[in-house]
LUMDREN-203898 format. One line per 5 residues: number of its first residue (from 1); their letters; for each residue x negated, y, z negated of C-alpha. Coordinates in nm, 4 decimals. Each point is the difference from the previous one (the first is absolute). Example, Ala and Ser with C-alpha at 12.3 -4.5 7.8 and 13.67 -1.06 7.14 Angstrom:
! LUMDREN-203898
1 = AS = -1.2300 -0.4500 -0.7800  -0.1370 0.3440 0.0660
END
This chain:
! LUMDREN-203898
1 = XXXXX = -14.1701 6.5273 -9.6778  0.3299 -0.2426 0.0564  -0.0939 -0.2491 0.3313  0.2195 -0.3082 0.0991  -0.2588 -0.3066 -0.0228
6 = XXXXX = 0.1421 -0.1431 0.2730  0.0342 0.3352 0.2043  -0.3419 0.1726 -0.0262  -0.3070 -0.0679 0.1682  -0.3089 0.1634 0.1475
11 = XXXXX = 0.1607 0.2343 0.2029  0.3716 0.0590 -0.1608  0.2008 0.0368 -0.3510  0.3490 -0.1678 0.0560  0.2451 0.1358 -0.2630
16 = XXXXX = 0.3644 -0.1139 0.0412  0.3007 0.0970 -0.2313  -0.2069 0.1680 -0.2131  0.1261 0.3061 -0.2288  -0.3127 0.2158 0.0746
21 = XXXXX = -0.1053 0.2500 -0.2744  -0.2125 0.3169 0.0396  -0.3560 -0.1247 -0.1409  0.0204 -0.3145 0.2428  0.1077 0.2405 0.2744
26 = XXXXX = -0.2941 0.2110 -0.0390  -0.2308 -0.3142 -0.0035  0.1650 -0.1182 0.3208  -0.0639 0.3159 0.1689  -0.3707 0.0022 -0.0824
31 = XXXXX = -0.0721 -0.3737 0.1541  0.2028 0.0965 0.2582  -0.1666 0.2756 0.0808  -0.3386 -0.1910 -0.0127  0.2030 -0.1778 0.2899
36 = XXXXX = 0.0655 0.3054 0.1921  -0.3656 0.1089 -0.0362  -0.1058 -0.3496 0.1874  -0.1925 -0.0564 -0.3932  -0.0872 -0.3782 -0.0385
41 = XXXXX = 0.1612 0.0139 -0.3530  0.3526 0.1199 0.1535  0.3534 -0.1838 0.0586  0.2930 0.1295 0.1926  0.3100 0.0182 -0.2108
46 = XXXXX = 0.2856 -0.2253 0.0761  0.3427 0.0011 -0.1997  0.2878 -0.1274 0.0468  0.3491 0.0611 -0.2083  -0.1974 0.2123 -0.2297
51 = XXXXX = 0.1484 0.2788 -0.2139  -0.1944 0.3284 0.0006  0.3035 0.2282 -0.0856  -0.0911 0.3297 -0.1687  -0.3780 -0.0932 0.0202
56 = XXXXX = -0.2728 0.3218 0.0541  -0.1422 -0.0862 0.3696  -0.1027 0.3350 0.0937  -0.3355 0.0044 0.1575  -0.0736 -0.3543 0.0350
61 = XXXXX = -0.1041 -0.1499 0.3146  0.2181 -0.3105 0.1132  -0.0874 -0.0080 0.3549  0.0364 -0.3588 0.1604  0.1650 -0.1214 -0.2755
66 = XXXXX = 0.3084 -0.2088 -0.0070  0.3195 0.0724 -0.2283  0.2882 -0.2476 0.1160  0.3494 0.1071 -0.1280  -0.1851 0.1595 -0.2754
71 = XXXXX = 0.1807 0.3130 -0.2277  -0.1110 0.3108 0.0062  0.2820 0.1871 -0.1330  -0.0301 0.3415 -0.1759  -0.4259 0.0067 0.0050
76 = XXXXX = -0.2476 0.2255 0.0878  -0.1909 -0.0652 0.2750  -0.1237 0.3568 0.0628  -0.2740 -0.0391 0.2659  -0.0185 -0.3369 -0.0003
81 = XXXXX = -0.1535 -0.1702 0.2924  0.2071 -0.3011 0.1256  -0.1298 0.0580 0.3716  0.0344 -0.3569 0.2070  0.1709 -0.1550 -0.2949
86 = XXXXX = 0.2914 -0.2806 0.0019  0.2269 0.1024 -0.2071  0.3061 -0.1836 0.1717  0.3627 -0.0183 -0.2033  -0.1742 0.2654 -0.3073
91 = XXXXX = 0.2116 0.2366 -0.1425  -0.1184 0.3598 -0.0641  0.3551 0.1509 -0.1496  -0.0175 0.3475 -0.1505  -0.4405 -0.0532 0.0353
96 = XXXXX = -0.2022 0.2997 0.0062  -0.1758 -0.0613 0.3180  -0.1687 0.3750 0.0536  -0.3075 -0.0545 0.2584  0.0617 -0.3489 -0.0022
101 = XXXXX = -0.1773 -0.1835 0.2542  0.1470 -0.2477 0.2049  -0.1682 0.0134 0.3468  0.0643 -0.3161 0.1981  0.1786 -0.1735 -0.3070
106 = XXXXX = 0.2659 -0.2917 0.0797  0.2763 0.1309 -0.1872  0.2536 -0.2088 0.1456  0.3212 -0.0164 -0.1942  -0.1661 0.2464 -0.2473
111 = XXXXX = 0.2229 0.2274 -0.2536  -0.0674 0.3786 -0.0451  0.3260 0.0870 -0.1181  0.0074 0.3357 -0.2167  -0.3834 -0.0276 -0.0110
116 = XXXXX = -0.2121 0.3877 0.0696  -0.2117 -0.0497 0.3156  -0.1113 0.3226 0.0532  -0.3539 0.0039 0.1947  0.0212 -0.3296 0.0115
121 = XXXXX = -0.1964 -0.2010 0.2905  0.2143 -0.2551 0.2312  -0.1857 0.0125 0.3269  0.0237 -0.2839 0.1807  0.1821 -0.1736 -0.2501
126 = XXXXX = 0.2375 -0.3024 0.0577  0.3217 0.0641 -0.1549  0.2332 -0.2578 0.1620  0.2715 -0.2564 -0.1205  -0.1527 -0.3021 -0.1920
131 = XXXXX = 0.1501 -0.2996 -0.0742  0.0048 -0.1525 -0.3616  0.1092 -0.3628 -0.1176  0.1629 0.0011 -0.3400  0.2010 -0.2244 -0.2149
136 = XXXXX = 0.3921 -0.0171 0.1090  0.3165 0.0784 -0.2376  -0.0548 -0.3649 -0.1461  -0.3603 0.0900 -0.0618  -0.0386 -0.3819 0.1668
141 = XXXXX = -0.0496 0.1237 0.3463  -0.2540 0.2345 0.2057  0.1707 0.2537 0.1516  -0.1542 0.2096 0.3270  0.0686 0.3712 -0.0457
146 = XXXXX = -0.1016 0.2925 0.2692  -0.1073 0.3184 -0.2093  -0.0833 0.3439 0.1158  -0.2521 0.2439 -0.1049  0.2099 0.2842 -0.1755
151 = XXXXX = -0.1126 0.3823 -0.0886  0.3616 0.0601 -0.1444  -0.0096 0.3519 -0.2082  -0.3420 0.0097 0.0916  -0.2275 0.3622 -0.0290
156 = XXXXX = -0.1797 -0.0425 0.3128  -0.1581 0.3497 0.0292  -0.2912 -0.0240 0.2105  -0.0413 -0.3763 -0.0263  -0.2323 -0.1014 0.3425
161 = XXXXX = 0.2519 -0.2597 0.1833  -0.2344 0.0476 0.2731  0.0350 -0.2928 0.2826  0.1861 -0.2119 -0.2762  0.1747 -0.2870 0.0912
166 = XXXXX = 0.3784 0.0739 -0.1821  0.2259 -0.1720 0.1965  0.3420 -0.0514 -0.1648  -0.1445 0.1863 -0.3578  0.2622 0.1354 -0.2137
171 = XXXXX = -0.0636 0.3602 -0.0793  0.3629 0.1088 -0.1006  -0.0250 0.3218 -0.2417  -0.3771 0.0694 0.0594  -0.1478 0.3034 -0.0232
176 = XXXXX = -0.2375 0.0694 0.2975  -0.1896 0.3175 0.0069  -0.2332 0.0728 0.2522  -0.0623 -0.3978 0.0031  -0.2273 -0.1239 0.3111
181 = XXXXX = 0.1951 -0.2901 0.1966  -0.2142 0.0495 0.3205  0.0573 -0.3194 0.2514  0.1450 -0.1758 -0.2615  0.2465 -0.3096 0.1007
186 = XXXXX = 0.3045 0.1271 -0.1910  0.2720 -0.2332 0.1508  0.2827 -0.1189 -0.1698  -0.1008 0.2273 -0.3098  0.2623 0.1426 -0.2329
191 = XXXXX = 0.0123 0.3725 -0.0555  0.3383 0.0566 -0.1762  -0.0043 0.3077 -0.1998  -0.3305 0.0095 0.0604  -0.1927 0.3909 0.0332
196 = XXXXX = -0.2972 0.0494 0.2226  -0.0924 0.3736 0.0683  -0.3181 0.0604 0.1784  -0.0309 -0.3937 0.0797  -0.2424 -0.1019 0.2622
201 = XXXXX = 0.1577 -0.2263 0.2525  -0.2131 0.0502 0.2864  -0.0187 -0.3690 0.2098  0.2329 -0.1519 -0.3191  0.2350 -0.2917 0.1201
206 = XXXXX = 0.3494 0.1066 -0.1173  0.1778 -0.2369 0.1968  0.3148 -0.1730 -0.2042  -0.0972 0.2071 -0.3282  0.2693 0.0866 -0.1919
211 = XXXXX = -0.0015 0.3674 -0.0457  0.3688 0.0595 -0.1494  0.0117 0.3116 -0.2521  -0.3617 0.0513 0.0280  -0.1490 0.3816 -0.0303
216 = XXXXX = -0.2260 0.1099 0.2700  -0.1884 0.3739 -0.0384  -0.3178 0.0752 0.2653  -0.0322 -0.3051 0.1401  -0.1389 0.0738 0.3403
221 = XXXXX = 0.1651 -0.3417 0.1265  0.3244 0.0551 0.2496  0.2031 -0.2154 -0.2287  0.3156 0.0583 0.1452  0.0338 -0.3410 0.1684
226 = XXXXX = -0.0771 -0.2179 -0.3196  0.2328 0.1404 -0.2303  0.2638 -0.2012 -0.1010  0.1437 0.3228 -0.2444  -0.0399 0.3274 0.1998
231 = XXXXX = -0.2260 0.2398 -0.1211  0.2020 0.3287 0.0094  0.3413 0.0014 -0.2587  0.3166 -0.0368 0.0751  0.1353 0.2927 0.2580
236 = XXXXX = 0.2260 0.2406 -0.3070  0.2650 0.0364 0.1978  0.0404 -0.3707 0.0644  -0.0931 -0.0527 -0.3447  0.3309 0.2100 -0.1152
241 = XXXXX = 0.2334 -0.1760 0.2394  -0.1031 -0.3649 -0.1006  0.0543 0.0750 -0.3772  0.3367 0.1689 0.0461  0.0702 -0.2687 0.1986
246 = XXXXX = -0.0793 -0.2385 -0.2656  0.1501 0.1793 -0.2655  0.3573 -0.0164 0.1742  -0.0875 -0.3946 0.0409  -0.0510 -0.0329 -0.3559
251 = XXXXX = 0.3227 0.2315 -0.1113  0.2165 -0.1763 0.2718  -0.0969 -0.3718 -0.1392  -0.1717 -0.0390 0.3861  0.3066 0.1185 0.1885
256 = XXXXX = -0.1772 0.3483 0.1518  -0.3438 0.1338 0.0634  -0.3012 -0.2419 0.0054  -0.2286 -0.1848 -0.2263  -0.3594 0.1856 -0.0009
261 = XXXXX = -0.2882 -0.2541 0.0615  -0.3662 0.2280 -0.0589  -0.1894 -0.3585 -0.0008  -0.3566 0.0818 0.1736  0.0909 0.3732 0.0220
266 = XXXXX = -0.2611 0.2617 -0.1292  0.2090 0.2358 -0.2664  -0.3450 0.1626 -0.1833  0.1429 0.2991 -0.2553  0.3668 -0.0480 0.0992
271 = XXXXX = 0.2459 0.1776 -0.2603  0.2445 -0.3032 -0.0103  0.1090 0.0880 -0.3587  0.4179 -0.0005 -0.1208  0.0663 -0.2111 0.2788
276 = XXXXX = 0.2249 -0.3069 0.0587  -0.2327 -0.2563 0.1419  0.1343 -0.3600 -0.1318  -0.1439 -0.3062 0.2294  -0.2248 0.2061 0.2171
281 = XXXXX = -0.3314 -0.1707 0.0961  -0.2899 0.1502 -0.0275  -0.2317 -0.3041 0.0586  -0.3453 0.0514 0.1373  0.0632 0.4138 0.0275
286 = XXXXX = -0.2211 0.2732 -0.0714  0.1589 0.1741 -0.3581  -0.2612 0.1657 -0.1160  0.1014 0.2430 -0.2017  0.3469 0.0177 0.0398
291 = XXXXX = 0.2081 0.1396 -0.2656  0.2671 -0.2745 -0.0977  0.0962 0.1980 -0.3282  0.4083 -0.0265 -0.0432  0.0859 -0.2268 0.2805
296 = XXXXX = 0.2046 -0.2991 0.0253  -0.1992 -0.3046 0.1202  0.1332 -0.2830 -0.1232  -0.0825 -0.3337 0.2165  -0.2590 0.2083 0.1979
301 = XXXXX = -0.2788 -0.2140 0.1517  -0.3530 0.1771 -0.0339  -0.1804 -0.3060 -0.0050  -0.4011 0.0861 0.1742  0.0883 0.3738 -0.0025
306 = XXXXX = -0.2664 0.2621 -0.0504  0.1767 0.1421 -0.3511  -0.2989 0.1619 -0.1221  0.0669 0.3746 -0.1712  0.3429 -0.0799 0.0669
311 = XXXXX = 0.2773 0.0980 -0.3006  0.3167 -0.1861 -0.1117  0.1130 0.2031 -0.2679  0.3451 -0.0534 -0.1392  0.1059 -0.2265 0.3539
316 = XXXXX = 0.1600 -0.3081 -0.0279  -0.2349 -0.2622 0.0901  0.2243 -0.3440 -0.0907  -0.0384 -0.2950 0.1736  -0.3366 0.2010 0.2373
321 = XXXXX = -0.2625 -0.2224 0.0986  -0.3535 0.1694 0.0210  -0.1611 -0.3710 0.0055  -0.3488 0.0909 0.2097  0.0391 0.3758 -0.0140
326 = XXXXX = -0.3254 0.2883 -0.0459  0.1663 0.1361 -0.3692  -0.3626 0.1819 -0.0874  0.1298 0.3295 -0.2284  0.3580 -0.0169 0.0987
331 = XXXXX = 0.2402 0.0836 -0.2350  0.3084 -0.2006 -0.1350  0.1101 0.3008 -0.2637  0.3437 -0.0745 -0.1546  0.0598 -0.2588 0.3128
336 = XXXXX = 0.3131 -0.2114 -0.0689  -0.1779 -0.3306 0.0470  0.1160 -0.3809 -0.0219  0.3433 -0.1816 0.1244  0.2242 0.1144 0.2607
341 = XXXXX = 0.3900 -0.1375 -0.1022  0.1518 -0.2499 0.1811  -0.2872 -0.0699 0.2219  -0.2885 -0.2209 -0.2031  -0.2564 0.2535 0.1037
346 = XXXXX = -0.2794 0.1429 -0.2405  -0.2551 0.2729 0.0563  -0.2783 -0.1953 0.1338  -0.3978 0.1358 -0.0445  -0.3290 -0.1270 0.1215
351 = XXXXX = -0.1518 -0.3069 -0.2267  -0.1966 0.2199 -0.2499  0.1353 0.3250 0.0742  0.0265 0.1773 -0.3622  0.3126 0.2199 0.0771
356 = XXXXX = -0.1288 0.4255 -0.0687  0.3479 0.1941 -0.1795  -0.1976 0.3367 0.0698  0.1698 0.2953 0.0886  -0.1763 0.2752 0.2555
END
């Protein structure tokens, strides 16, 4: 079993920077379950640093243990049991966290991007900001940085959030299905593009969240006076005026109609195809499933919009910026993509965002 000499004793096994392989994992667990079971033969579990990415955790029992800034990326931890844990500055990207258990876990400054949470177990977690010291640009100076916890692209169907303390969390792009976020402190959290049907808000603090292009379906919440992006689409017959009215500003170089700005607006299954839409911003609006196929939008700003199902066939997409936009199964086609002339702007996508040409 790897130890630290100088970090183990009697009642703990210190491991720090460690690359941690499956048989030592599995030898861990057992001790530390010894630990759990109040055995006299038992140690809690401490790492810090450590690299468990891709690693088979399902099952085990980690409860009380502590994983400092520790990687978790892309493993299994089906039914795992990291109830009262300190896991603070871990990252759990694209982790397979079904039935996890993380009852009153500090997961400060924790990372669940991407990562399936279905059934998972939050209750009375705490979620909030942490603060980290690493090395500056120079690498000869510490460096104080503020990080929040982030669900980003998150499946959080039926994931317990139950009196959780999330203030200021980043869930842009989650999915939340019929997820439980009774009397949980949800202030300052970031819902962009977000979907929550049959959420449970009942006694949730909402106050300062940022709820811009999120979906909401049966919530039972009067949400009306939160919502930064309104929750019912554009009025039709406002919706033809303002793009006629842009369409003679962009034929008339700016000298009639009016530049359309649908930033924040709710546009869900709009037909906006063959349409002349250069510079419009769409930042922070509801586009779920609009139907871009055809239309000019050149130097269009959809940065944090809600794009997913949406279709861009054969449009003209130079110089767009989509930089923090939901892009889950939208579709790029035959999209004229990269420089617009005479401007210096490039099609700009989300850091990792592999770009999908299919077509219906």
């Amino acid at each position: 079993m790897p130890s630290d000499s100088k970090g183990s004793n009697s009642k703990n096994i210190v491991l720090s920077r460690r690359i941690i392989t499956q048989e030592a994992l599995v030898k861990l667990a057992e001790v530390h379950q010894r630990f759990v079971d109040k055995k006299r033969d038992g140690r809690r579990v401490i790492m810090r640093n450590c690299v468990l990415v891709e690693l088979d955790i399902s099952r085990l029992c980690f409860a009380e243990a502590h994983f400092m800034a520790c990687l978790f990326s892309r493993a299994n931890l089906t039914d795992a049991n990291f109830s009262r844990a300190k896991l603070f500055g871990s990252t759990f990207e694209s982790a397979d966290l079904t039935r996890a258990n993380f009852e009153r876990a500090d997961l400060r400054a924790v990372v669940f991007d991407k990562a399936n949470l279905r059934d998972a177990r939050f209750d009375e977690a705490d979620l909030r900001r942490g603060g980290i010291i690493a090395n500056g640009a120079k690498g000869d100076q510490e460096v104080f940085r503020e990080i929040r916890s982030s669900f980003r692209n998150a499946n959080l169907s039926h994931t317990n959030l139950r009196n959780a303390v999330l203030k200021d969390v980043d869930f842009a792009g989650a999915m939340l299905d019929g997820t439980e976020l009774y009397g949980a402190d949800l202030r300052g959290s970031r819902f962009t593009g977000a979907e929550l049907k049959s959420v449970v808000l009942t006694n949730a603090r909402l106050q300062e969240a940022d709820l811009r292009g999120a979906t909401f379906e049966d919530t039972r919440v009067e949400l009306s006076g939160l919502l930064s992006t309104p929750m019912e689409a554009v009025d039709p017959v406002t919706l033809v005026k303002t793009l006629a009215d842009h369409e003679r500003w962009v034929n008339s170089d700016g000298k009639q109609g009016k530049r359309a700005d649908f930033a924040e607006q709710n546009l869900t299954e709009v037909d906006l195809s063959g349409r002349s839409l250069a510079t419009i911003s769409f930042a922070n609006a509801n586009l779920k499933g609009v139907n871009f196929d055809g239309s000019i939008l050149a130097a269009c700003d959809f940065s944090n919009a809600n794009l997913r199902n949406a279709t861009f066939s054969g449009s003209d997409l130079r110089g767009a910026n989509f930089i923090g936009a939901m892009l889950e199964d939208t579709r790029f086609g035959d999209a004229n993509i990269g420089a617009l002339p005479e401007t210096g702007m490039e099609t700009v996508f989300p850091d990792g965002f592999l770009l999908d040409r299919g077509v219906g």
